[in-house]
N, C-alpha and C positions, 0 to 999 in steps of 0.2 A: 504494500500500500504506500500508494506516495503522492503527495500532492498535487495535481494537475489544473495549472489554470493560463487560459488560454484567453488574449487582450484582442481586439476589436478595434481597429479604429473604426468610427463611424459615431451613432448618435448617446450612446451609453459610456457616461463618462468611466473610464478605467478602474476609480476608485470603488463602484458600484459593480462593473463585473470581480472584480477581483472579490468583493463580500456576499457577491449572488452565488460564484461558484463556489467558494470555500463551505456558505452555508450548506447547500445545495449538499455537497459532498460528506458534511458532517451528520445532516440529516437523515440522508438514504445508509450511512451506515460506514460508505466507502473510506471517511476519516475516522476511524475510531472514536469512544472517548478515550481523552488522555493522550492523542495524538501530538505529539510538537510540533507545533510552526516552528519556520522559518522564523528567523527575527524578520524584525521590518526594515532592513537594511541590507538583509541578505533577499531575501524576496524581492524587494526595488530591483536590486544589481539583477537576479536572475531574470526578469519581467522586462528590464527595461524603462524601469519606471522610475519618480521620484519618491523619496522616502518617506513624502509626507503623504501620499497617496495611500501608499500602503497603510503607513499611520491611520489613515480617516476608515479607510476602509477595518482596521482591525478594530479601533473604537467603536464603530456602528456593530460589528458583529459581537464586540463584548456587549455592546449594552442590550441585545438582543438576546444573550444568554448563550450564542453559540458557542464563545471559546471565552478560555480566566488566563488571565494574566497573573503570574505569580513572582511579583517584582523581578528580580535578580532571572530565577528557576528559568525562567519561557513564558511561551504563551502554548496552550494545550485547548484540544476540542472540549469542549465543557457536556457535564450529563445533559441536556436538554430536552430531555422529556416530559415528564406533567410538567417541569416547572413554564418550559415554552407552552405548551397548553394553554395552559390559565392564563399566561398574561395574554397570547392570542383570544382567548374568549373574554379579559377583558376590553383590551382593546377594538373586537370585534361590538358588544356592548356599550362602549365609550360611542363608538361610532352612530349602532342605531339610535340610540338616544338626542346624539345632534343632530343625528340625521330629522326626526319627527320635531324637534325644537323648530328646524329651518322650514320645516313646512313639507318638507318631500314626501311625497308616497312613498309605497315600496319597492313602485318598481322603479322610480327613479333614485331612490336609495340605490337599487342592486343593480343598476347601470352604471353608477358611480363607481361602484367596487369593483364591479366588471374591469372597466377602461383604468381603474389606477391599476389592476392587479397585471392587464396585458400590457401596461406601460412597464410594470415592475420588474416582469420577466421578460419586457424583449419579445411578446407576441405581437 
């Protein structure tokens, strides 16, 4: 098992594939938990990329629950199981409720989510 992530240029900024695939790959199993990343300076140099990129991109994935950073130790695939769950059903929740606040139906509620979620992955 080994990391594989593969950069685009075109309309999905770098920082965004690099957090879509890692998650992607954490999720389906193919990253372990407890996996070690790459530092973020070594993934830049191997990618091609800037260091802060990688930076932003491992930031949204920690706060996402996907991977823990352990100061010094590394950064590693994190459990993410129920606990990703629930905050997705919270924030799923967060959502309908603004969603009825602003007035939407349902089904323009679930058009909404539709078009952010094909935006998110790249369909």
């Amino acid at each position: 098992m080994t990391l594989k992530i593969h950069i685009d240029e075109g309309a999905v900024p770098p920082y965004e594939q690099v957090r879509a695939q890692i998650s992607a790959q954490a999720r389906s199993g193919e990253l372990p938990v407890g996996y070690r990343l790459p530092t973020v300076r070594g993934l830049a140099e191997s990618l091609g990329l800037a260091a802060n990129t990688v930076a932003k991109a491992y930031r949204a994935l920690e706060t996402d629950g996907v991977i823990e950073t352990r100061g010094r130790g590394g950064t590693f695939v994190a459990a993410a199981g129920p606990a990703a769950e629930r905050e997705l059903a919270s924030a799923a929740q967060a959502y309908a409720e603004r969603a009825r606040r602003l007035g939407a139906d349902r089904d323009g509620a679930l058009a909404a989510v539709r078009d952010a979620l094909r935006a998110a992955y790249g369909e």
